[in-house]
C-alpha positions in Angstrom: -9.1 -6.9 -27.5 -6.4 -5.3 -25.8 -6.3 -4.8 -22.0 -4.5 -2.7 -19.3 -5.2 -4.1 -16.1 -2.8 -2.7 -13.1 -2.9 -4.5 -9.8 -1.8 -3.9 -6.3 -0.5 -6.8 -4.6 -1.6 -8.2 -0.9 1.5 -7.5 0.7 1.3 -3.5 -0.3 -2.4 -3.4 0.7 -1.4 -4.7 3.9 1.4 -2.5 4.1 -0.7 0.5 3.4 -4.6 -0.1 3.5 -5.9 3.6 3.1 -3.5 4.0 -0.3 -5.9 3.9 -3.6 -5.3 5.4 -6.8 -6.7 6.7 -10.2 -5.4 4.9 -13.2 -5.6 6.3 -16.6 -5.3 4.7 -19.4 -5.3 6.9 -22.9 -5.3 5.9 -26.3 -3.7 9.3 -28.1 -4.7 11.3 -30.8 -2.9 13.8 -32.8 -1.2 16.6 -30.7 -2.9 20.1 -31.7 -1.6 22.1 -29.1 1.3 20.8 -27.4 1.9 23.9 -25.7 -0.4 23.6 -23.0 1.5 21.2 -21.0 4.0 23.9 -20.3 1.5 26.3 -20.1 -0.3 24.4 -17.3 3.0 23.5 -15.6 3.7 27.1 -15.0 0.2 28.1 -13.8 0.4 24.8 -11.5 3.9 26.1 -10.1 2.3 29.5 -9.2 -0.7 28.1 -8.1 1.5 26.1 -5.6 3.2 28.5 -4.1 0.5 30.8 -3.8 -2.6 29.0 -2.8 -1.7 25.6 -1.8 -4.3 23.6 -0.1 -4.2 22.8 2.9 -4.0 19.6 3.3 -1.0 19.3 0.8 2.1 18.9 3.4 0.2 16.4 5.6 0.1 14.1 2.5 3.9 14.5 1.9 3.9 13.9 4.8 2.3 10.5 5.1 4.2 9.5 2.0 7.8 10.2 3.8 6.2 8.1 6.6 4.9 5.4 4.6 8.8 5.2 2.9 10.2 4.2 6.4 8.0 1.5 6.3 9.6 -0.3 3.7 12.7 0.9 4.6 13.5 3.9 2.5 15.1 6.8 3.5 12.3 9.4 2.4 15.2 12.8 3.1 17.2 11.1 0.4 14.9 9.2 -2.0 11.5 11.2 -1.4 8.2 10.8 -2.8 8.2 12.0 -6.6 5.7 15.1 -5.5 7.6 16.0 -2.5 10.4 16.2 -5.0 9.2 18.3 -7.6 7.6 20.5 -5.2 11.1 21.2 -2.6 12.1 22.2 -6.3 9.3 24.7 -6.9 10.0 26.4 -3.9 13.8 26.5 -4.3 13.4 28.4 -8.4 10.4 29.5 -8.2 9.4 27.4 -11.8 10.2 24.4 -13.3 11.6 23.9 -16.9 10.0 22.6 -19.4 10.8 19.3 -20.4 7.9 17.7 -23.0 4.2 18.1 -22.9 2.7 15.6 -21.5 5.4 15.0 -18.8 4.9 18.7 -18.3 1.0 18.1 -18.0 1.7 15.6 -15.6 4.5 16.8 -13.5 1.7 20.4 -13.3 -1.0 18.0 -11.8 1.5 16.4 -8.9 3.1 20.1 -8.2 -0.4 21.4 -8.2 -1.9 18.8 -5.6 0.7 17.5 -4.0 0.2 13.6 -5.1 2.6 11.4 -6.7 1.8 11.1 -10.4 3.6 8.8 -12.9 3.2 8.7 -16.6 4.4 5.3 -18.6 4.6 3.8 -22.1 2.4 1.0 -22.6 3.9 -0.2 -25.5 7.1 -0.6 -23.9 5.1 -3.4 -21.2 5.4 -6.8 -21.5 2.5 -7.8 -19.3 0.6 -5.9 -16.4 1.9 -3.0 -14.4 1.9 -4.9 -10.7 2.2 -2.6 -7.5 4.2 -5.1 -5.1 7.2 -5.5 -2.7 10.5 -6.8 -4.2 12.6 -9.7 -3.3 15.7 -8.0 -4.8 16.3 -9.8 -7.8 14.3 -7.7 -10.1 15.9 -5.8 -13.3 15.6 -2.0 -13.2 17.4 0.0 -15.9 19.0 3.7 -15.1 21.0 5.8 -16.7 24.6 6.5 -14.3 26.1 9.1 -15.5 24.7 9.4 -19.0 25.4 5.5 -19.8 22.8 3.0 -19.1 23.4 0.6 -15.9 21.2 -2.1 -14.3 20.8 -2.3 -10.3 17.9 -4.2 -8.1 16.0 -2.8 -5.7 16.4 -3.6 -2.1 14.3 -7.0 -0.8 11.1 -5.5 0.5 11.2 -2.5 -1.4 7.8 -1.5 -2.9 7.9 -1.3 -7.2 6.0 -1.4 -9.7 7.0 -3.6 -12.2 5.6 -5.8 -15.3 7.0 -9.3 -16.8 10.3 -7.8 -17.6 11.6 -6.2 -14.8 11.3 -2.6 -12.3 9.1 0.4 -13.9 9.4 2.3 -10.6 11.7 2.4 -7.6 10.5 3.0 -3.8 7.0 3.2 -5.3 7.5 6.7 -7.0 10.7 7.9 -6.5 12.5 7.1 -9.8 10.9 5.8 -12.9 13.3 3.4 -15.3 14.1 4.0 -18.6 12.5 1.6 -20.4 8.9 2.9 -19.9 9.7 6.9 -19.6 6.6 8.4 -21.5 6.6 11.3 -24.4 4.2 13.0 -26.5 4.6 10.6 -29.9 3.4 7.8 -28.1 0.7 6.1 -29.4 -1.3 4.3 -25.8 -0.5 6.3 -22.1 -0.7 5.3 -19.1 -0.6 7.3 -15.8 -1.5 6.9 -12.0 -2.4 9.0 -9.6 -1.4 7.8 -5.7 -3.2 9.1 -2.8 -3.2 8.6 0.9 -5.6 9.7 3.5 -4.5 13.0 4.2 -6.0 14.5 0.1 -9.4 14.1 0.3 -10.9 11.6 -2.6 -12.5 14.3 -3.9 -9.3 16.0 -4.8 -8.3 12.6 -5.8 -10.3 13.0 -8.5 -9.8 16.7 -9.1 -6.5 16.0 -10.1 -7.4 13.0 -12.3 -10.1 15.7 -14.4 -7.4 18.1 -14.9 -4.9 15.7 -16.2 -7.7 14.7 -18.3 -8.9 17.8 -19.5 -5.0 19.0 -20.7 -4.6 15.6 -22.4 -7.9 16.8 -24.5 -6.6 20.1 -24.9 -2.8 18.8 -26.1 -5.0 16.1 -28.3 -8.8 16.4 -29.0 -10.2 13.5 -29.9 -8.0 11.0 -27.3 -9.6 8.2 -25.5 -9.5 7.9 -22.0 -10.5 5.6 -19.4 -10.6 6.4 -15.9 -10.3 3.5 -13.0 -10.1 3.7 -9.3 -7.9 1.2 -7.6 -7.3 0.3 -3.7 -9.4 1.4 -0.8 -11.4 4.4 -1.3 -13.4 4.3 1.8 -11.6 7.7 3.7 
């Protein structure tokens, strides 16, 4: 029987003890309405910059200050929601770019927590959330052509067998793992620090569920908490 099973390592927990997340596991169905991931994307832009809640910038905030912990420079390589978010408020919108990135990009712009959306087939083992000793493989394109480069030592990545999935925890997401809509088995995460309540937490999780649905009745989805959810 198959298994997804993503881990956090010691050395992050210790590095970050209130972080948990909701990891989301989703065996696809046909798409029936694929335009409701740009259809929530826009309503989650809106929603933004309309009625935020309030505890949204303390979170980015906690991110860019859990960055410097590890040594990243969170002004140049920010959190993936602080990113999308600065953009938001700069246009206004955000293109469209496929509908379930859209869908998931709508749920990090809408509550202000990293979100990342993988490939499963593309893993060869576990997704592991740990701290690199700068040997690891991460694949990029530079410049339209794709490059290889390592993350720093002590950097925090996810990463499977292989190599990188994910840079400076969330920041950039490799190539070989990017997620679409043909894919047959999804995998997302949800990353939250004190500041979002865990109630919004999970919020965020039941709307991304609830436009996977939509896209594709008849998907299977598993839900799983992982880290410290005591705050």
């Amino acid at each position: 029987m198959f298994t997804f099973q993503p881990s956090i390592d010691p050395s992050v927990s210790t590095l970050a003890p209130d972080f948990c997340a909701l990891s989301i596991f989703v065996q696809a169905a046909p798409a029936v309405n694929p335009q409701i991931g740009a259809l929530t994307l826009h309503h989650a832009c809106e929603q933004m910059l309309k009625d935020d809640f309030p505890w949204a910038e303390e979170h980015l905030q906690q991110w860019a200050e859990l960055f410097k912990r590890f040594g990243a420079k969170p002004k140049r390589t920010p959190c993936s929601a602080d990113a999308l978010r600065k953009r938001v408020q700069r246009e206004g919108v955000m293109a469209a770019i496929d509908p379930i990135v859209d869908l998931y990009n709508a749920v990090s712009i809408r509550f202000a927590i990293p979100v990342g959306g993988e490939h499963v087939a593309a893993y060869v083992g576990q997704p592991h959330l740990t701290r690199a000793d700068g040997t690891e493989n991460f694949d990029v394109f530079k410049e339209g052509v794709l490059s290889h480069e390592s993350p720093e030592p002590g950097e925090v990545i996810w990463r499977d067998d292989v190599g990188v999935t994910c840079r400076r925890w969330n920041w950039r997401q490799g190539v070989r793992t990017r997620l679409s809509l043909g894919q047959s088995q999804m995998w997302f995460i949800l990353e939250r620090l004190p500041a979002m309540p865990l109630e919004a937490l999970h919020q965020a999780g039941d709307m991304l569920e609830q436009g996977i649905q939509q896209i594709m009745p008849g998907a299977t989805i598993t839900r799983t908490l992982l880290g410290n959810d005591d705050r």
